[in-house]
N, C-alpha and C positions, 0 to 999 in steps of 0.2 A: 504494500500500500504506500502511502504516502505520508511524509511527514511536515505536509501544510496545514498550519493549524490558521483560523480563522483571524481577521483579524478586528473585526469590532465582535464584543459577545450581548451586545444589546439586542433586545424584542425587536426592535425595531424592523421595518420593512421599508423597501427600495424597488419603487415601480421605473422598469428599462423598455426600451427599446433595443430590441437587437438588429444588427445590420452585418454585413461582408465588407471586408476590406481584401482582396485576393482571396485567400483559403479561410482566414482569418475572421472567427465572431466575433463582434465589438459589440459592448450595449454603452447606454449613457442614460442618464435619468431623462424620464418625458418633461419632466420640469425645464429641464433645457431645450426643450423639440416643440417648434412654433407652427411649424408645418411641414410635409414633404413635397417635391414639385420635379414633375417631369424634367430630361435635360432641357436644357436652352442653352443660348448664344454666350458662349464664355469671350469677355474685352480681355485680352492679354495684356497685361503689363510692364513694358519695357525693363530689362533690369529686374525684375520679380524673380526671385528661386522656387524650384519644384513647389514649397510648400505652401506656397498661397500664389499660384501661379496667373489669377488675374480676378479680376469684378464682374459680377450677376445686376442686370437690374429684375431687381426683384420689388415689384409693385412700385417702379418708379423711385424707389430707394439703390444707391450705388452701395453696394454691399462684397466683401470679399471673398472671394472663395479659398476653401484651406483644404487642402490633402491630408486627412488624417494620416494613410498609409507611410507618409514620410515621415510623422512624426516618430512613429512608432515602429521606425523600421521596418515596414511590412513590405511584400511586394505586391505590386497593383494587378490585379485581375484583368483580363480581358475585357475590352469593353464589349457591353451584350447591352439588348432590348430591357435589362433589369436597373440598370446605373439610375439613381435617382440624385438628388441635390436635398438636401436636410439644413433646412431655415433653424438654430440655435441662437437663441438669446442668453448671455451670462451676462453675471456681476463682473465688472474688469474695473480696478479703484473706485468702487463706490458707481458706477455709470454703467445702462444695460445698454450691451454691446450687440451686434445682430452681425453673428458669420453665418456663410455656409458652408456645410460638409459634404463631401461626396462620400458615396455610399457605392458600392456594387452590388446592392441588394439590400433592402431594407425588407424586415422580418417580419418579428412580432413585439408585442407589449407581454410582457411578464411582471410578475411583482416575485422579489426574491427575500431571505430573512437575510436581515445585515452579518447577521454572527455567520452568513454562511458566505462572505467574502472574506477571501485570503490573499496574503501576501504573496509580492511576487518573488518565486524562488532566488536564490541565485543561478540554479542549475540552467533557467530563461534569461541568461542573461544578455541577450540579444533586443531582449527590447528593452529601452530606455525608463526606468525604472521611476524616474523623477516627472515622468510623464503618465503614470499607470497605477492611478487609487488600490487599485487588486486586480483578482481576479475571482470568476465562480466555476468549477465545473458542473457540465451539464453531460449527458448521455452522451453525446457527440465531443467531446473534450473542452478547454477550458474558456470561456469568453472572457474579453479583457475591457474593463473598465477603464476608458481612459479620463483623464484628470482634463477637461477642459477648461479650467480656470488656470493654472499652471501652463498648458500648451498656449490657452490663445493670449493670453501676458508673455509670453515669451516671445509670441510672433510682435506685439506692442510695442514689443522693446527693442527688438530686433533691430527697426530704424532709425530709435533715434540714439541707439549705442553702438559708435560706428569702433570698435574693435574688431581691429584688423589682424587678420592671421598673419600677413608680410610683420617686420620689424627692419 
């Protein structure tokens, strides 16, 4: 068996959304999921890296698109007739922020017990850990909770903290 023990042990309960990122299940709380919306026309953004690689108008709001799958190391799936775009509202310094996420499949809604999130091994340690609240196994192996307050703060900062890898 295994020896991932949980890592909140509260009653508590966490209602998810599960989606695909290549092989890869990902959930994130509905609390952060505004809507989902067919593809449309991505504006590419000159100078933009893989990870927010350009802006959606979405209902006439200019809004950014973010590649989960980079953040988290994943690889990106084929694109298929399933690829959806997921409208996300979070807290970022006190202000709700509104990204989107691509999806290669968006799933279902689940409610899970908090006590039955676990930590991310080291043995995984391929995915970015400072990015990934936990994770839960399910029948089909583990889905990963990613930390979108951490991820999309980090994209925030990203431009206006111009550290440079040259010296």
């Amino acid at each position: 068996m295994s020896d991932l023990s949980p890592v909140g042990t509260g009653a508590g309960q966490r209602t998810l959304v599960s989606f695909s990122l290549g092989d890869q299940m990902v959930a994130i709380p509905t609390a952060f999921l505004r809507e989902v919306l067919e593809p449309m026309p991505v504006t590419r953004v000159p100078g933009a890296g893989p990870l927010v690689p350009g802006v959606l108008n979405v209902r006439g709001s200019v809004v950014p698109l973010a590649d989960l799958a980079i953040a988290l190391n994943l690889p990106r799936g084929p694109e298929s007739d399933r690829l959806r775009f997921m409208v996300t509202e979070v807290m970022l310094e006190g202000e709700p922020s509104v990204i989107v996420i691509m999806a290669d499949a968006v799933h279902e809604v689940t409610t899970i017990a908090a006590r039955d999130i676990l930590p991310v091994p080291a043995s995984m340690s391929a995915w970015p850990t400072e990015f990934i609240e936990g994770l839960y196994r399910t029948e089909g192996g583990f889905i990963i909770l990613p930390d979108l307050v951490r991820i999309f703060s980090a994209l925030a900062l990203k431009p206006s903290t111009h550290r440079s890898e040259e010296s």
